[in-house]
C-alpha positions as CSV (number, residue, x, y, z in Angstrom):
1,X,0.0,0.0,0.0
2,X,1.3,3.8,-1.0
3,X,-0.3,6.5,1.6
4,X,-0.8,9.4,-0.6
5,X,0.1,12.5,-1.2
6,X,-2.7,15.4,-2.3
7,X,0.0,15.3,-5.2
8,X,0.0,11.8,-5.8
9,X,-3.8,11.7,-6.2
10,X,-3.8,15.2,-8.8
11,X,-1.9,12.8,-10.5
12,X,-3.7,9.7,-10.2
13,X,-6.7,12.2,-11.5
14,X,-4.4,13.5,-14.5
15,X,-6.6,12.2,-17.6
16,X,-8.9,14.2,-19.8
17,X,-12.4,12.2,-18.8
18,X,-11.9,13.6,-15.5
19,X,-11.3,16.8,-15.8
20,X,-14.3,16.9,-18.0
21,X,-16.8,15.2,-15.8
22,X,-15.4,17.8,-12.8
23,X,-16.2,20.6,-15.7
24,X,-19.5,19.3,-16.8
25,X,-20.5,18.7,-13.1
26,X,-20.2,22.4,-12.4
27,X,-21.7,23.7,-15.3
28,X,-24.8,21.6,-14.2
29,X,-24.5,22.5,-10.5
30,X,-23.9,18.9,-9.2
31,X,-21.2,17.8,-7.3
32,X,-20.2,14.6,-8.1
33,X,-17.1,11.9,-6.1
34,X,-15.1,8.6,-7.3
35,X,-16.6,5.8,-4.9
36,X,-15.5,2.4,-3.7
37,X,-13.2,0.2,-5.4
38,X,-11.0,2.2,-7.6
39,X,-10.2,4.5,-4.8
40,X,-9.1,1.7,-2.7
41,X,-7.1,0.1,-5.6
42,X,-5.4,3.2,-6.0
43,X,-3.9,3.1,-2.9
44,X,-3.2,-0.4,-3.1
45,X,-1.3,-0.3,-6.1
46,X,-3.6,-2.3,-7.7
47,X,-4.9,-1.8,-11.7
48,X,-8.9,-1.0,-11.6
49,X,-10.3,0.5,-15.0
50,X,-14.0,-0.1,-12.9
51,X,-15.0,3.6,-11.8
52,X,-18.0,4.3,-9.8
53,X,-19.0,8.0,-9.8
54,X,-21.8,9.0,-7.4
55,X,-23.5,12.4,-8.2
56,X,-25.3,14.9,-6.1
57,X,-27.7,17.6,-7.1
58,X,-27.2,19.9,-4.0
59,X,-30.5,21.7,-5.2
60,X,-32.5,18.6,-5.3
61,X,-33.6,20.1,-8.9
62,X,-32.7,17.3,-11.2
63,X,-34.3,13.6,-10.3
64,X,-31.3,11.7,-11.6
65,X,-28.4,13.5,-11.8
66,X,-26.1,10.4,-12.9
67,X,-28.0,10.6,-16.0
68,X,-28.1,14.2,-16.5
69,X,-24.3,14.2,-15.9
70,X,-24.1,11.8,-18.4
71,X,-26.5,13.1,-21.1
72,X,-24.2,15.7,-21.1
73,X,-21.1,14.3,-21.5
74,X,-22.5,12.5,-24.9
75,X,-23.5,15.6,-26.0
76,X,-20.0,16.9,-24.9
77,X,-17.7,13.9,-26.5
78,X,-20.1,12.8,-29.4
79,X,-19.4,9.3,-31.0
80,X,-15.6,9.2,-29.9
81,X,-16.9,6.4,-26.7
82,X,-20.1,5.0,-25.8
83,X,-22.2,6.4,-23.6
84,X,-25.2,4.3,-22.4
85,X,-28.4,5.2,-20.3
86,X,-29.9,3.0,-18.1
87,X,-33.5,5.1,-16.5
88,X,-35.0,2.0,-14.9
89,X,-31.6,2.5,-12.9
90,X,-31.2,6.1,-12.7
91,X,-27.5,4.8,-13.8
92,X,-25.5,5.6,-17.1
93,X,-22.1,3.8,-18.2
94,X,-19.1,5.5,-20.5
95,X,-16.9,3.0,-22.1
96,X,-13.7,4.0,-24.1
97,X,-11.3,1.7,-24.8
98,X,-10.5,-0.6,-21.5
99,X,-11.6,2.4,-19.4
100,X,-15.3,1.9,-17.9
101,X,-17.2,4.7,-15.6
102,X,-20.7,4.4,-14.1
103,X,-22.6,6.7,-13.3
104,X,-25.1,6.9,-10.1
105,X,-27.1,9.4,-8.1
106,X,-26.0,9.2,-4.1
107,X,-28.7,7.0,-2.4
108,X,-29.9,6.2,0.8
109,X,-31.4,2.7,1.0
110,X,-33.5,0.7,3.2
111,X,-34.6,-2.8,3.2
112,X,-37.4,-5.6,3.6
113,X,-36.2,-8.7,5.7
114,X,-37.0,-11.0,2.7
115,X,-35.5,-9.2,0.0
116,X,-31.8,-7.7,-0.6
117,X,-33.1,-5.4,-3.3
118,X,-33.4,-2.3,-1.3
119,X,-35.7,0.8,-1.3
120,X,-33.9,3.7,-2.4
121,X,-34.3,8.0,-1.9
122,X,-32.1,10.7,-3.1
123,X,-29.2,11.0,-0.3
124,X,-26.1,12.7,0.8
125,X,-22.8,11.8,-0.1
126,X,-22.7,10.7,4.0
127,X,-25.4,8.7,3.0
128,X,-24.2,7.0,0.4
129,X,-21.1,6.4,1.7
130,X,-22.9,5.0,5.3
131,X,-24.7,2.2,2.8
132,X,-21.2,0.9,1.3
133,X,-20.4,-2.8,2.3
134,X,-17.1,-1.7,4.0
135,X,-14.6,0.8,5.1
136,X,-12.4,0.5,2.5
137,X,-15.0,0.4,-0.4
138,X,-16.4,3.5,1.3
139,X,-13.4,6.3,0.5
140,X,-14.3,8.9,-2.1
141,X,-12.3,11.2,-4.0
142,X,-13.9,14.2,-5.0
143,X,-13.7,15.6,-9.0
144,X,-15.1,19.1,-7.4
145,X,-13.6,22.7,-8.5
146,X,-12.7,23.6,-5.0
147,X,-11.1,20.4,-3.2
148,X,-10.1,18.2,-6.4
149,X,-8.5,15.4,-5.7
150,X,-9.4,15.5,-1.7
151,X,-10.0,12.1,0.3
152,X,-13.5,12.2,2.2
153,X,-12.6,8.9,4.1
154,X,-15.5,9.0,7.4
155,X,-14.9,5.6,8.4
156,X,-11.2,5.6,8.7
157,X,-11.0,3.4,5.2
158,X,-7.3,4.3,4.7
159,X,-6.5,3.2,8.4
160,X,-8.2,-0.7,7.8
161,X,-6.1,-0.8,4.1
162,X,-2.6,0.0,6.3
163,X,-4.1,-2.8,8.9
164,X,-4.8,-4.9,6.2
165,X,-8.7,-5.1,8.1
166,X,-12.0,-5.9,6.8
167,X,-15.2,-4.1,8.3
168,X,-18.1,-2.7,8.0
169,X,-18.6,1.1,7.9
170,X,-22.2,0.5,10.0
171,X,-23.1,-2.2,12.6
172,X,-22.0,-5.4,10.9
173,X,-25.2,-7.2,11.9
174,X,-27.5,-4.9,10.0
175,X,-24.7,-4.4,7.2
176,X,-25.1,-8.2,7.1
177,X,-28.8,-8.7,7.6
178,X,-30.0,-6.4,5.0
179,X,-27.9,-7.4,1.8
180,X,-26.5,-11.1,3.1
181,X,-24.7,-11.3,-0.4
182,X,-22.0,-9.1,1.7
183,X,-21.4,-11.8,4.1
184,X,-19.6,-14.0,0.9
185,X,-18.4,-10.3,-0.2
186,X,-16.9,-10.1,2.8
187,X,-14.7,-13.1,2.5
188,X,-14.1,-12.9,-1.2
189,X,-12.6,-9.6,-0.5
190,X,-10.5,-10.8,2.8
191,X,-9.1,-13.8,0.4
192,X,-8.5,-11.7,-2.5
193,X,-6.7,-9.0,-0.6
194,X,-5.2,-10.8,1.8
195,X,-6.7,-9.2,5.0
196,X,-8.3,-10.4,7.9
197,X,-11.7,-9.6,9.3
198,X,-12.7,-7.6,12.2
199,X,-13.6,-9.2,15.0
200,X,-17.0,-7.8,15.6
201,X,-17.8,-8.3,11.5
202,X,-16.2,-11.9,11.7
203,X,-18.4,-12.8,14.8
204,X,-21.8,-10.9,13.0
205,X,-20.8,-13.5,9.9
206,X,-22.2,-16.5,12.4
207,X,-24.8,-14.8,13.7
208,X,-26.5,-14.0,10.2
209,X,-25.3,-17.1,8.2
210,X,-28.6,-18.2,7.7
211,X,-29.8,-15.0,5.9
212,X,-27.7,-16.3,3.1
213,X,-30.8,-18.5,2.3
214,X,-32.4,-15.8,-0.1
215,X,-29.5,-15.0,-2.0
216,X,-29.8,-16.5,-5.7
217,X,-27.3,-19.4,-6.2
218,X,-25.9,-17.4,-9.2
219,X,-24.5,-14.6,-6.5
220,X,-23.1,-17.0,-4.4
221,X,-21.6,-19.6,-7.5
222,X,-20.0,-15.7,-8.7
223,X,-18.4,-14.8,-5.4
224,X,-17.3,-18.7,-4.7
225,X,-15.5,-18.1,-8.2
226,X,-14.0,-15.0,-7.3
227,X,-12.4,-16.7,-4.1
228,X,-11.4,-19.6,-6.4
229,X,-9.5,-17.2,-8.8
230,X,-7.7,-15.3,-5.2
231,X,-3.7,-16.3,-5.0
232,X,-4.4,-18.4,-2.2
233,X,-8.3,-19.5,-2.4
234,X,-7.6,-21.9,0.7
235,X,-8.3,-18.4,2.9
236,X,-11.7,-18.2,1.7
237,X,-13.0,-21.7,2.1
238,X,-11.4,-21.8,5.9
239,X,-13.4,-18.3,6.5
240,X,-16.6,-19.7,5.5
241,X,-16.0,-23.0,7.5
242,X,-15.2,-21.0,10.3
243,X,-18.4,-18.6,10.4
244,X,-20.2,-21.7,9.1
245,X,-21.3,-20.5,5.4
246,X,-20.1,-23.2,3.8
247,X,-22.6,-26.0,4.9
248,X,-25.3,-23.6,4.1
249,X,-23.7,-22.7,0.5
250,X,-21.4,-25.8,0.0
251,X,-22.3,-28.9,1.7
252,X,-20.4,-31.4,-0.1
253,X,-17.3,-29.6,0.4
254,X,-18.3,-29.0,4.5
255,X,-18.5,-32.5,4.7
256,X,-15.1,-33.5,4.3
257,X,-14.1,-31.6,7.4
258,X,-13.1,-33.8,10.1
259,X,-11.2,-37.0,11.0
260,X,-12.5,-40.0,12.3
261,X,-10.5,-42.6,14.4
262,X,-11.5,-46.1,14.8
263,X,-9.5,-49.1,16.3
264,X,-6.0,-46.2,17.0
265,X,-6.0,-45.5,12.9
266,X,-7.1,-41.8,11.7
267,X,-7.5,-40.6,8.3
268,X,-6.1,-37.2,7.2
269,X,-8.4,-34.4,7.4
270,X,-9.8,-34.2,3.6
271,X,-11.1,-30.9,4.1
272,X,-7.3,-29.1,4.7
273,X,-6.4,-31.8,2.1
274,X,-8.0,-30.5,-0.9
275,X,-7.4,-27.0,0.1
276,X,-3.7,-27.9,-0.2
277,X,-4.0,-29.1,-3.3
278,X,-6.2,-26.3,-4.2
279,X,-3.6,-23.6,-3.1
280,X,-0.9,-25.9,-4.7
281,X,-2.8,-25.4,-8.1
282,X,-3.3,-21.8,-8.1
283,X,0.1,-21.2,-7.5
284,X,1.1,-23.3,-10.3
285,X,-1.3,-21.3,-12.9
286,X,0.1,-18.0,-11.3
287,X,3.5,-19.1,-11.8
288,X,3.4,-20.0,-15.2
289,X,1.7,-17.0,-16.1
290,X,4.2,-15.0,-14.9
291,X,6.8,-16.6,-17.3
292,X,7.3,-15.6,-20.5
293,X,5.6,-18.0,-21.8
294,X,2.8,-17.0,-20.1
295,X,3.0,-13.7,-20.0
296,X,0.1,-11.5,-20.5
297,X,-2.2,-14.2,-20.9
298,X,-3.9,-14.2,-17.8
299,X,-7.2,-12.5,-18.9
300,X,-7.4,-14.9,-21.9
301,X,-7.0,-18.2,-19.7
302,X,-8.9,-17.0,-16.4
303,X,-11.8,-19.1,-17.8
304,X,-9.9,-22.4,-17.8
305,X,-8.1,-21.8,-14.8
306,X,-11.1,-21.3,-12.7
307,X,-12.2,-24.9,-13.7
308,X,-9.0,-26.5,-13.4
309,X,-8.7,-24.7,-9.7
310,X,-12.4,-26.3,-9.7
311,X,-11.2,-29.6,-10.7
312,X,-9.1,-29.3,-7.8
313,X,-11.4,-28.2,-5.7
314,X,-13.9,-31.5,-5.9
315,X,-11.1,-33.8,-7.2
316,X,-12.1,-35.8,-3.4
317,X,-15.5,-34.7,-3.2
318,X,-16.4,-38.4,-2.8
319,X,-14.2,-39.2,0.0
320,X,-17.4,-38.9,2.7
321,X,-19.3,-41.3,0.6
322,X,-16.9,-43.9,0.0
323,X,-15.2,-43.8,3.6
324,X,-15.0,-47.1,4.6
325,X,-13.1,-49.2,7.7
326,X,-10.9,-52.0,7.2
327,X,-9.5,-54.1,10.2
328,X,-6.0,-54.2,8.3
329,X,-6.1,-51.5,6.1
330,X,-7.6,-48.9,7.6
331,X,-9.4,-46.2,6.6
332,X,-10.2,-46.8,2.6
333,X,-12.1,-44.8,0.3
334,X,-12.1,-46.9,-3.4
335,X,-13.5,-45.4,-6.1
336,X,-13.9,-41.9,-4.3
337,X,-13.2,-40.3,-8.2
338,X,-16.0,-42.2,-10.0
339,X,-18.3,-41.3,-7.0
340,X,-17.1,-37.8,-7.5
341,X,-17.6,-37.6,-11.3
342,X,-21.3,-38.8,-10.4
343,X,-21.5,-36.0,-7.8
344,X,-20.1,-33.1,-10.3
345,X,-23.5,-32.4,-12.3
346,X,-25.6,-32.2,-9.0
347,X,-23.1,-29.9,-7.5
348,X,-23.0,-27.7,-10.8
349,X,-27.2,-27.8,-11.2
350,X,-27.7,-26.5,-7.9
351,X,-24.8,-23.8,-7.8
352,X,-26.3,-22.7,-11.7
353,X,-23.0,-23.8,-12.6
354,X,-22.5,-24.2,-16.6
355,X,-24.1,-27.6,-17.7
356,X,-21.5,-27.9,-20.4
357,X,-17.8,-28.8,-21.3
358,X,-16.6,-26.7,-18.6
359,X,-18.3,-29.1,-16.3
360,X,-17.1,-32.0,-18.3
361,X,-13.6,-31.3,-18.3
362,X,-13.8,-31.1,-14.0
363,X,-15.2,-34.5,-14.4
364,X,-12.9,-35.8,-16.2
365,X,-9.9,-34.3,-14.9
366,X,-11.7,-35.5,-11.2
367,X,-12.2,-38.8,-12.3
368,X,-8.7,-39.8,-13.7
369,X,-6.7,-37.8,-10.9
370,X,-5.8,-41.4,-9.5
371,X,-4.1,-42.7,-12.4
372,X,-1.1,-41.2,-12.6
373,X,-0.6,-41.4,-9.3
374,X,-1.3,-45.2,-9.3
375,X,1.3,-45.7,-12.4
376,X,3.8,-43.5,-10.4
377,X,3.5,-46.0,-7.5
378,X,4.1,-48.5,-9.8
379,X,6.4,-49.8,-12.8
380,X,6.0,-47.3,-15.3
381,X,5.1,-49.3,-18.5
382,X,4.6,-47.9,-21.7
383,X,0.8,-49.6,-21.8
384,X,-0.1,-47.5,-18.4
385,X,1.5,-44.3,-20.1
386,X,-0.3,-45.0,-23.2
387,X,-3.8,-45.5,-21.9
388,X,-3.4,-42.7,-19.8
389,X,-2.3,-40.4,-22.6
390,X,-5.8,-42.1,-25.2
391,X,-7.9,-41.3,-21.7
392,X,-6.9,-37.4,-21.1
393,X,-6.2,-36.6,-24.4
394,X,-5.2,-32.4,-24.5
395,X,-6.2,-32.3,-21.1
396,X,-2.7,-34.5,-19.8
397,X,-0.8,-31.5,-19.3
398,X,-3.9,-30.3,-16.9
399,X,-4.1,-33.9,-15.2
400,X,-0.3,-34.2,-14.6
401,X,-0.6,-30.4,-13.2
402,X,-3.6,-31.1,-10.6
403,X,-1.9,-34.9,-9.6
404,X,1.7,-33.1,-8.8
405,X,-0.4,-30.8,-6.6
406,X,-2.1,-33.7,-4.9
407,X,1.2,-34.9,-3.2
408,X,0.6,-33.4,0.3
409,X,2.2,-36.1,2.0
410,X,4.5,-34.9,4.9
411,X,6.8,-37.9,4.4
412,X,9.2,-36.5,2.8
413,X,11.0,-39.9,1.3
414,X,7.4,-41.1,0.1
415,X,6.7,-37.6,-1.7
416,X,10.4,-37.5,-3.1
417,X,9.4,-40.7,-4.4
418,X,5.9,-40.2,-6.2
419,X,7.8,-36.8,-7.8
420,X,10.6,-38.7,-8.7
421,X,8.0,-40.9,-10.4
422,X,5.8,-38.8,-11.5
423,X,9.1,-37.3,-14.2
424,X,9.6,-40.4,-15.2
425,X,5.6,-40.5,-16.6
426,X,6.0,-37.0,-17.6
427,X,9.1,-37.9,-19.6
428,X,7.4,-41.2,-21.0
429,X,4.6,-39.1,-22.2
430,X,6.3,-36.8,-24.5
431,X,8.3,-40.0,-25.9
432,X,5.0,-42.1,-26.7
433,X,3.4,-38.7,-27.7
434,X,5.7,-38.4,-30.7
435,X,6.2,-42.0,-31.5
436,X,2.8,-43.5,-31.6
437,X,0.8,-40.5,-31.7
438,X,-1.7,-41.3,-29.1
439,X,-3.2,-37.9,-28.0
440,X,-6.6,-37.6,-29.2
441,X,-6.3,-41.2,-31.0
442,X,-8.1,-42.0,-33.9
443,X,-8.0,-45.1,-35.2
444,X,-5.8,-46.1,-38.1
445,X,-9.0,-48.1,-39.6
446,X,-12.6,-46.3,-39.3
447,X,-15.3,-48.0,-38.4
448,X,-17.1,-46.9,-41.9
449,X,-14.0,-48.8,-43.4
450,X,-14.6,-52.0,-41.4
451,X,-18.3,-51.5,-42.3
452,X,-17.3,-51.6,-46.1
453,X,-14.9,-54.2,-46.1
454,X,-16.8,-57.1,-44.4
455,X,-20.8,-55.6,-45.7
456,X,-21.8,-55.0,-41.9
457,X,-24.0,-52.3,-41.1
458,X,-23.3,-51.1,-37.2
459,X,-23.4,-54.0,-35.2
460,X,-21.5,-55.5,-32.5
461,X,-18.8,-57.1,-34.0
462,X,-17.8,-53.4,-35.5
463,X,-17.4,-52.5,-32.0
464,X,-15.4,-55.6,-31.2
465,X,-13.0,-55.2,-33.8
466,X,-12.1,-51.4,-33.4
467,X,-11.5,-52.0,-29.6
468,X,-9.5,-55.0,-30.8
469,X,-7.6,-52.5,-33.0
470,X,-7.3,-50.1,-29.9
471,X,-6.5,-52.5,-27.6
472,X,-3.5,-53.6,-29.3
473,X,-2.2,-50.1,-29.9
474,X,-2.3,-49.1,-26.8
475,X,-0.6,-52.2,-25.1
476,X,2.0,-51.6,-28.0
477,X,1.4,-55.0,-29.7
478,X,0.6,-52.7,-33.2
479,X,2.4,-49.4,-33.8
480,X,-0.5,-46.6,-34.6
481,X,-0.7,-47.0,-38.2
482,X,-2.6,-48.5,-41.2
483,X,-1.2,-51.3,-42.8
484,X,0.1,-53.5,-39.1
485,X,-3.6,-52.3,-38.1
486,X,-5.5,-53.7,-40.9
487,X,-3.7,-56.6,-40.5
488,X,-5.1,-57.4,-37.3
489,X,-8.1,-56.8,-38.2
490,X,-8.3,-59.1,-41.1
491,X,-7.1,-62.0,-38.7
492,X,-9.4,-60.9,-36.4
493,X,-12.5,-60.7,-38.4
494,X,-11.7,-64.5,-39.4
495,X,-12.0,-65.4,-35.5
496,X,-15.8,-64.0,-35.9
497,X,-16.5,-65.7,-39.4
498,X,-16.2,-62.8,-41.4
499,X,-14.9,-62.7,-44.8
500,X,-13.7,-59.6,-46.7
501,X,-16.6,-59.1,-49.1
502,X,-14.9,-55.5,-50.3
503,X,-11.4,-54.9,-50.1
């Protein structure tokens, strides 16, 4: 964080769009402030093209001055950016370039128990400011003739920022009550920023979890993405454990919390677990993206990341329902990944999660997350490698990522030995890769082909005789190509008394 200067803000303020509002404000008579988040970003050091801009009609003459300001401007600036009104709102939006500014009249809002849509009047900027979610959302700077550039900070904003704090400006249990969306606002933004809550507004979190029950899943799924996407998402999922959220918004997830003992054996805590592997993943995804390879890339991949984190997130999401107890084993939990896959699509319907290849690719990636580990425990044979490779197609480099991260074991010798392992796989990969071609495999002899040559129309023994085909690929019986493959298949198709009727 930079504390700064009235200088250091003039210059912050140095750009053309600015000045111009500031201008256009006064002609009007309105006074109008920079709100919330790209004030605080500014003083964090952080980039922030978002700008809210609250307006004030001093007179009370003009019923939404956001829009008026902004009618104006258009009328000022022309077709050089877009300008766009939204009167249901009272709001308007300028977008030029990457550079977006909203619009809004200062409000005063109150609220119905059942609703977080609240009742709005015309307010002060104190008002305004006393409805913000927290202190440090709740800084202005003002674009005003006589104090441009000046920091109206009531709530001691800049003091939480240098404390690294999260609060609420007003008594966190009607902050909390009225819009409950903040209580997951209020983590996101702890785990994003790095802060820690306030004791009074962590303790109001438990007292109003349950208000989070008329929030719309799609709120909740967007700030549960938005802790995913932190640097070190593990923060966010311990706070809502903690203040107990996460039953109420993640229940699958709550419920691998815990460690049962039975007969002097314990299991490891799943729930810390998968946060590990969780945090392991995201630093992985930062790091390469701060490469060159990666560089400047981030806002073009942030979509897949968030699923792969999310593949990591569920990757033992099946653990509580395949828990079992054996007297020599111990604690088991066989086939926890094909119980998870199954789990994935109710998990995703209920959080209004996309119902598409996003979710596929966390099922798949969740339910071959044992395999590499399994062929790193073992001999690594080319037939493993190869299957592997057929199974996760251009999603291996994905799978090999989320596996590394799931060695959390504090044996040091044992996870020294699965990484050891786990290069050998790597390095058989990229060797089978370019010898037999096996990513996104194709058979060398179609199943139209087969079809053709022995007059079958789609039947049984067409399936038989391309996994056949496959089979002996993969095992490295057959390299992956034509003539060695229609080979087989000729002295296969004898073994089902079938003759070549077109060759």
């Amino acid at each position: 964080m930079k504390l700064l200067t009235l200088e250091d803000r003039l210059k912050a303020l140095d750009h053309p769009f600015f000045r111009l509002i500031s201008e256009t404000a006064e002609e009007l008579g309105l006074a109008c402030y920079i709100i919330g988040g790209w004030v605080r970003d500014l003083y964090l050091e952080r980039p922030s093209n978002d700008i809210d801009i609250v307006v004030i009609d001093p007179e009370r003459r003009i019923e939404r001055p956001g829009i008026a300001i902004a009618e104006t401007l258009k009328g000022k600036i022309g077709k050089k950016v877009h300008i766009a009104i939204y009167r249901n709102f009272g709001t308007a939006q300028l977008k030029h370039k990457n550079l977006e500014i909203e619009f809004v009249g200062a409000r005063k809002e109150s609220y119905d128990r059942n609703s977080r849509k609240p009742i709005t009047e015309d307010g002060t900027l104190e008002e305004d400011q006393n409805r913000r979610d927290f202190t440090v959302n709740a800084m202005a700077l003002s674009l005003n003739k006589e104090d441009f550039g000046e920091l109206i900070d009531p709530f001691d904003g800049l003091y939480d920022l240098e404390e690294k704090i999260i609060a609420t400006p007003l008594d966190p249990d009607i902050t909390f009550s009225d819009d409950p969306l903040r209580m997951m606002r209020c983590i996101r933004f702890a785990t994003q920023l790095n802060f820690h809550i306030e004791e009074e507004t962590s303790n109001a979190l438990g007292r109003n979890k349950d208000r989070i029950k008329i929030i719309s899943k799609e709120r909740i799924a967007e700030e549960l993405n938005k802790i995913i996407l932190s640097p070190m998402p593990s923060k966010g999922f311990v706070e809502l454990e903690q203040c107990g959220l996460l039953p109420l918004v993640f229940p699958e997830l709550a419920q691998l919390q815990g460690v049962e003992t039975k007969n002097g054996k314990a299991h490891k805590n799943n729930f810390y677990h998968t946060l590990e592997v969780l945090d392991n993943v995201a630093k992985e995804t930062v790091k390469f993206y701060s490469t060159p390879d990666g560089k400047g890339k981030w806002e073009s991949a942030t979509d897949h990341v968030l699923w792969l984190r999310w593949a990591a997130l569920l990757h033992d999401i099946g653990k509580p329902k395949s828990k079992r107890f054996d007297p020599l084993l111990g604690w088991t939990f066989h086939n926890h990944n094909d119980i998870g896959e199954r789990m994935i699509p109710t998990i995703f319907r209920r959080m209004k999660l996309p119902m598409n290849e996003k979710m596929k690719f966390v099922q798949k990636l969740v339910q071959l997350h044992m395999r590499p580990i399994v062929i790193a425990d073992e001999e690594v044979t080319d037939s493993a490698v190869r299957r592997l490779l057929f199974e996760a197609g251009d999603d291996i480099d994905d799978l090999m990522l989320l596996c590394t991260a799931d060695i959390t074991s504090k044996n040091e010798l044992k996870k020294k030995k699965f990484l050891d392992n786990f290069m050998t796989v790597r390095t058989k990969l990229v060797e089978i890769e370019e010898k037999d071609r096996i990513r996104n495999f194709q058979p060398p002899v179609s199943g139209e082909e087969i079809m053709e040559m022995f007059g079958l129309k789609p039947s049984k023994e067409v399936g038989i005789l391309k996994t056949v085909i496959k089979d002996a690929i993969l095992d490295g019986k057959i390299p992956n190509e034509y003539e060695p493959a229609k080979a087989l298949l000729v002295e296969e198709a004898k073994k089902l008394g079938l003759t070549i009727t077109n060759s």
